[in-house]
C-alpha positions as CSV (number, residue, x, y, z in Angstrom):
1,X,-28.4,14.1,9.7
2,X,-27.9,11.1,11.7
3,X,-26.9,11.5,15.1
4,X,-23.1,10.1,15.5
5,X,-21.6,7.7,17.7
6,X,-18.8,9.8,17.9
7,X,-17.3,13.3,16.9
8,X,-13.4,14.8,15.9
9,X,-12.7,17.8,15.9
10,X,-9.9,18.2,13.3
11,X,-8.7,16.8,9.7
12,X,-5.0,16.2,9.7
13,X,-4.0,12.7,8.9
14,X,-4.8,11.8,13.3
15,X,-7.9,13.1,12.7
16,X,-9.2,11.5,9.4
17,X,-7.4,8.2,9.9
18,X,-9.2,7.6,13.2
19,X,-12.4,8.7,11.4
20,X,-11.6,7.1,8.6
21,X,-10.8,3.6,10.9
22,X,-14.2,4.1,12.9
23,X,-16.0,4.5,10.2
24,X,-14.9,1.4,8.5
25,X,-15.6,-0.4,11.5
26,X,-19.2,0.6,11.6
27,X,-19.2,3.7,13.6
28,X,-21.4,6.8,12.4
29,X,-18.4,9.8,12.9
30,X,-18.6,13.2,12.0
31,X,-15.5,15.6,11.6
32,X,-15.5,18.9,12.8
33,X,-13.0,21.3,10.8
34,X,-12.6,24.8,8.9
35,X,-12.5,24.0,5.7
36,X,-8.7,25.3,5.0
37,X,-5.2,23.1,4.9
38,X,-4.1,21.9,7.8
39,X,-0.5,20.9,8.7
40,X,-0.6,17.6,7.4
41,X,-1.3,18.9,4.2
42,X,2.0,20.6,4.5
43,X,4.3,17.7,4.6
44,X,6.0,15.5,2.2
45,X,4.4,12.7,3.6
46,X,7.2,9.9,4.6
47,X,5.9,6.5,6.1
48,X,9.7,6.3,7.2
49,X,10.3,4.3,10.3
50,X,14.1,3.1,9.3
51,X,15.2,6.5,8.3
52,X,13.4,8.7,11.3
53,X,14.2,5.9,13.9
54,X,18.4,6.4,12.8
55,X,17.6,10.4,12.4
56,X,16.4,10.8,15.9
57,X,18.3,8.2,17.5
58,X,15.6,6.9,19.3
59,X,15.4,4.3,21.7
60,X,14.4,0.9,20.5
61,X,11.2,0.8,22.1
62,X,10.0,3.9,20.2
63,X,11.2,2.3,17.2
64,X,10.1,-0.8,17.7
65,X,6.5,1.1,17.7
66,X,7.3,3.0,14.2
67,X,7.6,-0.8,12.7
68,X,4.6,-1.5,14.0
69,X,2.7,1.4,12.4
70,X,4.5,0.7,9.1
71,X,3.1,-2.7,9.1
72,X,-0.2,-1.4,9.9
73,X,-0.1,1.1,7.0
74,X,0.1,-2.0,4.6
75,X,-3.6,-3.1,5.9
76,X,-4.4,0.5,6.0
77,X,-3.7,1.8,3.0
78,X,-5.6,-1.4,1.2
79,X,-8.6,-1.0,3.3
80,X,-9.2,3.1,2.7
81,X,-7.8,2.9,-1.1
82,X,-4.7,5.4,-0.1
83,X,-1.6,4.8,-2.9
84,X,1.0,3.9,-0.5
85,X,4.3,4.6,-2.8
86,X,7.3,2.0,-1.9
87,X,10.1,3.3,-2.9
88,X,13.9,3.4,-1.5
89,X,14.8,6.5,0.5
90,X,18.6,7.4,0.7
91,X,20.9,9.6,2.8
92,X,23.9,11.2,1.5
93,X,27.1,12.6,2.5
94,X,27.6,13.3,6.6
95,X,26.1,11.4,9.0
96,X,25.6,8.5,6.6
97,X,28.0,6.2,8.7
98,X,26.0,7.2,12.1
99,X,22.6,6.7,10.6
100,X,23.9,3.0,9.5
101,X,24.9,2.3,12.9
102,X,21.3,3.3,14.0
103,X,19.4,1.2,11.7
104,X,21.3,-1.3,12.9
105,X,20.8,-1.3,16.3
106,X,17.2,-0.6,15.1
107,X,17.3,-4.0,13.0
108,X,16.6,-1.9,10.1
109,X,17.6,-3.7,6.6
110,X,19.7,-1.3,4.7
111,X,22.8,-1.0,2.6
112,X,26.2,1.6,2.7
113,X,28.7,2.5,1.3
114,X,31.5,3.8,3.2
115,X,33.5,5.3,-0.1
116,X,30.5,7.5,-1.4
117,X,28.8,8.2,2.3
118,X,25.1,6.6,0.7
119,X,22.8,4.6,2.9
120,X,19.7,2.8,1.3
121,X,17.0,1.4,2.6
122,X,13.9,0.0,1.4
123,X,11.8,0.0,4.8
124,X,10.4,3.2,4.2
125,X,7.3,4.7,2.2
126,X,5.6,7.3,1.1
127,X,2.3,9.0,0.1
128,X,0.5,12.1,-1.6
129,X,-0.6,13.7,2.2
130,X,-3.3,16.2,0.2
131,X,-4.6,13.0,-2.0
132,X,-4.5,10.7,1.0
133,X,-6.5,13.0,3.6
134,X,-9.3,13.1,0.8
135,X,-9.4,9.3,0.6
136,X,-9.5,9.5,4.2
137,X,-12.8,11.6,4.6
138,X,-14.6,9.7,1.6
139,X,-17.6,9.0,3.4
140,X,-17.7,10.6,6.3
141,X,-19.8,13.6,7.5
142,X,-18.0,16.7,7.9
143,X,-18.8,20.3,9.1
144,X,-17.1,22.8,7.8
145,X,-16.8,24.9,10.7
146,X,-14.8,25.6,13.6
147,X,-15.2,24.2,17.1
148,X,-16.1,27.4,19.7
149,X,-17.0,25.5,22.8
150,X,-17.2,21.6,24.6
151,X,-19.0,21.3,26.9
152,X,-20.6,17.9,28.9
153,X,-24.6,17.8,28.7
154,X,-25.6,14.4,30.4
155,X,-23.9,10.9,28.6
156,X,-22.9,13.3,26.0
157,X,-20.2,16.0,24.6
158,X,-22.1,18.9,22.9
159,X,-19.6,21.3,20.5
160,X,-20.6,24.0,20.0
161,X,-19.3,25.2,16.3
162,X,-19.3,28.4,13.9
163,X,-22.2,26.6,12.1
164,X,-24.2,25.4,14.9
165,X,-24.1,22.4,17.2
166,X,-23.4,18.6,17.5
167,X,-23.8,15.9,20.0
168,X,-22.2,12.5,20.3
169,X,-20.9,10.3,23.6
170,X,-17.6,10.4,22.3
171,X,-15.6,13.2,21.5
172,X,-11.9,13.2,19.9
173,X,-10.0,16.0,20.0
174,X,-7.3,15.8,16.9
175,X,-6.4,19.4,17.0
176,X,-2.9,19.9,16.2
177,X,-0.8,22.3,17.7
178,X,-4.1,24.6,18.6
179,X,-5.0,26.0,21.5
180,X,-7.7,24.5,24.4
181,X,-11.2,24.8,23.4
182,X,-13.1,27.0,25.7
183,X,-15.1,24.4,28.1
184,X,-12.6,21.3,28.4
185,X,-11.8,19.7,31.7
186,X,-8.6,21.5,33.6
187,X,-6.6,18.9,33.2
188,X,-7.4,18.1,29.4
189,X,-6.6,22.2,28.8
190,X,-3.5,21.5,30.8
191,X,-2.6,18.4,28.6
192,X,-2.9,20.3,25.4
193,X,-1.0,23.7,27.1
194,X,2.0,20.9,27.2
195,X,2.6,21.1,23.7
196,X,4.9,23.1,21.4
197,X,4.0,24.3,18.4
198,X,6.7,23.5,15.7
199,X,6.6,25.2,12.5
200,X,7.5,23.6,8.9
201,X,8.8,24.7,5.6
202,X,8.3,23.0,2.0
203,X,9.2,24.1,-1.3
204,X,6.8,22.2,-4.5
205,X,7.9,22.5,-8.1
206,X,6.5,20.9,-10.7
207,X,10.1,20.1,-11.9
208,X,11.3,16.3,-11.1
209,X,14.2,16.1,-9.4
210,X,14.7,12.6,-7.9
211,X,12.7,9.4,-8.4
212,X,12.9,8.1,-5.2
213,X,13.2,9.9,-1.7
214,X,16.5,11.9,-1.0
215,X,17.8,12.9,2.7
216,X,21.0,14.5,3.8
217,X,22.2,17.5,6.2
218,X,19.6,20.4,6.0
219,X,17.2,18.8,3.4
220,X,15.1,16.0,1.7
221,X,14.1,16.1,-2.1
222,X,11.3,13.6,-2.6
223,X,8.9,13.0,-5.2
224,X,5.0,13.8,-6.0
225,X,2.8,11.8,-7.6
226,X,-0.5,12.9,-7.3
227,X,-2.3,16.2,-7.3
228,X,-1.6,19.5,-9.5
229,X,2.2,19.2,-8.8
230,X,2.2,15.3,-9.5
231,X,5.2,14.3,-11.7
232,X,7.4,17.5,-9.2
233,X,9.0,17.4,-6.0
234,X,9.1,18.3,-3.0
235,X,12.1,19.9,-0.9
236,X,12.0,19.9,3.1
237,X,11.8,20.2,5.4
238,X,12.4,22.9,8.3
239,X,11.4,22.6,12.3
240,X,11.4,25.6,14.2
241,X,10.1,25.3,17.9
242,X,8.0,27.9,19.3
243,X,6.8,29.4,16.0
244,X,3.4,29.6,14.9
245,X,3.6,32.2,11.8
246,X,2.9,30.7,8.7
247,X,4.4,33.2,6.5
248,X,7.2,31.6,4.8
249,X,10.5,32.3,6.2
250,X,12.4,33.2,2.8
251,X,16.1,32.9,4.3
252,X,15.2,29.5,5.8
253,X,13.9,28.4,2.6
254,X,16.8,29.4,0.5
255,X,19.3,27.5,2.9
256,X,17.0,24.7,2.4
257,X,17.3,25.0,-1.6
258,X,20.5,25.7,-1.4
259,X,21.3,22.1,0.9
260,X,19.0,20.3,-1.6
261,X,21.3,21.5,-4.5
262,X,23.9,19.9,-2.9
263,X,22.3,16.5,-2.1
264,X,21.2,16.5,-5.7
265,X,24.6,17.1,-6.5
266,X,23.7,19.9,-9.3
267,X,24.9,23.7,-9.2
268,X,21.9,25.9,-8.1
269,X,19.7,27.0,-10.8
270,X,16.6,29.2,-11.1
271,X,13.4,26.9,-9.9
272,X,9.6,28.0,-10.2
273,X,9.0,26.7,-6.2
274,X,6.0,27.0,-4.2
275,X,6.9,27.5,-0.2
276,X,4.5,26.7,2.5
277,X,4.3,26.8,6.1
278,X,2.6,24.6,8.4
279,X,2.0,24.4,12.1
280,X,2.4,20.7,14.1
281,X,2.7,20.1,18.3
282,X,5.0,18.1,19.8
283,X,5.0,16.7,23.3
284,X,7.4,17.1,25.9
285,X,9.2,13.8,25.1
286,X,8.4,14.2,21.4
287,X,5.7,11.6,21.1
288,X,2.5,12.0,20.3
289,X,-0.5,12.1,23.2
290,X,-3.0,9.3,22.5
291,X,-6.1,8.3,24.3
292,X,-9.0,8.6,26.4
293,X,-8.6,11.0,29.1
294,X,-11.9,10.0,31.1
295,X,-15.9,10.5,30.4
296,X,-15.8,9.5,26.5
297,X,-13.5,12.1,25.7
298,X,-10.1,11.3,24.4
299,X,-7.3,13.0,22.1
300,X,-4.8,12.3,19.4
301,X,-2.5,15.4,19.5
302,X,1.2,16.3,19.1
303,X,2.6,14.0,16.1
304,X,5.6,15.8,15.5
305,X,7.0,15.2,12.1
306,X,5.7,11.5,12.6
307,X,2.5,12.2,12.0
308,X,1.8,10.1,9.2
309,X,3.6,7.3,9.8
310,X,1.7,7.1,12.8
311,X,-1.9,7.5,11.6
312,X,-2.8,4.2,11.7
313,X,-1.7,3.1,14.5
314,X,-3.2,6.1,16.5
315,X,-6.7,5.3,14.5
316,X,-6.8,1.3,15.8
317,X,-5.3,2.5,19.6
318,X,-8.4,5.1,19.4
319,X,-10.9,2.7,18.3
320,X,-9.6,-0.1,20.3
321,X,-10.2,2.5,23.7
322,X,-13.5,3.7,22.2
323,X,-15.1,0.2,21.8
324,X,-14.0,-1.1,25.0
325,X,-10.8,-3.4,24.2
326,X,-8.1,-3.6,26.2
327,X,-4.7,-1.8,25.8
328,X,-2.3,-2.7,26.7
329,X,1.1,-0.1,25.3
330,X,0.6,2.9,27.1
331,X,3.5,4.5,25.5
332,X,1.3,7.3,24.2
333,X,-0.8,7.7,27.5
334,X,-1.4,11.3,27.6
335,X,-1.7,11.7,30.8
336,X,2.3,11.2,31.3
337,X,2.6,15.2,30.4
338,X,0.8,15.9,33.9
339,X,2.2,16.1,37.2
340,X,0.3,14.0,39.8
341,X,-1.9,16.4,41.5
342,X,-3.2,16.7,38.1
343,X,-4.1,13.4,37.4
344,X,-6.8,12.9,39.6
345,X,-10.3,13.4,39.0
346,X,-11.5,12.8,35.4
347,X,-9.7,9.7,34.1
348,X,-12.2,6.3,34.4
């Protein structure tokens, strides 16, 4: 095996689309990751800057920086071969009339209707998550294995892994909502301490029940096109702070069928659904940590529930920082999660 320019440790949709970005810009990457699902697997996988921006109220800044990623997923998408799906996405009943006001001060286009409580917009996306992280890692090397150890050997990171050991210069660390590796810097461990894991719920059928993406209080019915459930749904989506258990919590999931029922508008009926739990992080301020953090070593952690929509633009800020450019939005800067004694000392 060639030696790479640079190594990731993890496969979600931070890790894959930054190798995936590298890669197509002429790097030699290689992927370290167990060979399960990981959290972006478990997802429904909404490119949805309009409808997350009015959902989470965020300021304009932040939003301002979801547009930018949804452009970039345009240019993305055509460049790794991923189906990027445009279709409307539409909330209904409470909360419709806020959300309006939101995408408006967001500059969102949209329509409502006051009468029936609908707002429509045709900003937002969305893709097959498990169809579009194998598109990703087309191409790249990958070791199926998990990473042990890190530790600094000269002008290089050395991992040490379940199935042996690699080298490369640079080292990103796109591990979720997992714990420090054993031999990381102090303040890189204290970075990733920062973050909260947040458990998520989905329900897959193989039964269509909307065309186009549906949200409202307590769920979202959207649906698949690709994979062994394509031509089905999906129904999500829970968030539960602090929980790490990915045995489906059945009472959660049955309030979340029963809310979808009443989006769709349609009495409850018996459903052959497939529930699954995954695991994301989320920062202190709810955005994700992006960037190098000093010697060649630099992370992509904590997406939230914006983890796709994000992808790209975390892959070019990585590869931007990795091959020297300039950068100039520090939004993401993952050092703002440390207190100043504890920036000192390992960032360039």
């Amino acid at each position: 095996m060639t030696s790479p320019d640079i190594v990731i440790i993890g496969a979600g949709a931070f890790g894959l689309a930054t190798a995936a970005e590298l890669k197509l810009a002429g790097h030699a990457v290689t992927v370290v990751a167990p060979d399960t699902p990981s959290a972006s697997a478990v997802a429904a996988g909404m490119i949805a800057p309009a409808m997350e921006a009015a959902i989470d109220g965020l300021p304009v800044h932040v939003g301002d920086m979801l547009k930018m990623s949804r452009m970039l997923w345009d240019v993305f998408a055509t460049r790794t071969g991923i189906d990027l799906q445009e279709m409307p996405a539409e909330w209904r009943g409470e909360g419709a009339e806020r959300l309006m006001l939101q995408m408006q001060r967001h500059d969102f286009a949209h329509s409502y209707d006051a009468a029936s409580q609908t707002l429509l917009t045709h900003e937002d996306a969305k893709l097959d998550p498990v169809a579009a992280l194998e598109v990703m890692g087309e191409g790249v090397t990958r070791i199926n294995a998990t990473a042990e150890a890190i530790f600094r050997e000269g002008d290089d990171w050395l991992v040490v892994t379940s199935e042996g050991v690699v080298s490369a210069p640079k080292l990103v660390l796109a591990t979720g909502a997992a714990a420090a590796i054993v031999g990381l810097p102090d303040a890189v461990t204290r970075i990733i301490d920062s973050i909260v894991p947040i458990r998520g719920l989905i329900g897959i059928t193989r039964e269509r029940l909307s065309d186009h993406v549906l949200r409202g209080e307590g769920a979202y019915v959207a649906p698949v096109n690709a994979g062994p459930f394509a031509g089905g749904s999906v129904i999500g989506a829970s968030m539960e702070a602090g929980v790490r258990d990915l045995e489906p919590d059945m009472e959660c999931c049955e309030a979340m069928l029963a809310a979808a029922w009443a989006l769709l508008g349609e009495e409850p009926r018996p459903i052959e659904l497939e529930w699954r739990a995954g695991v994301r992080g989320a920062s202190p301020d709810g955005l994700p940590l992006v960037g190098e953090v000093g010697n060649g070593l630099y992370v992509a952690l904590a997406p939230r529930r914006n983890g796709w929509l994000l992808a790209p633009l975390v892959a070019n800020q990585l590869r931007a920082e990795i091959e020297g450019q300039s950068v100039t939005e520090r939004t993401l800067d993952p050092h703002r999660v440390l207190n100043p004694s504890d920036r000192s000392g390992f960032r360039p």
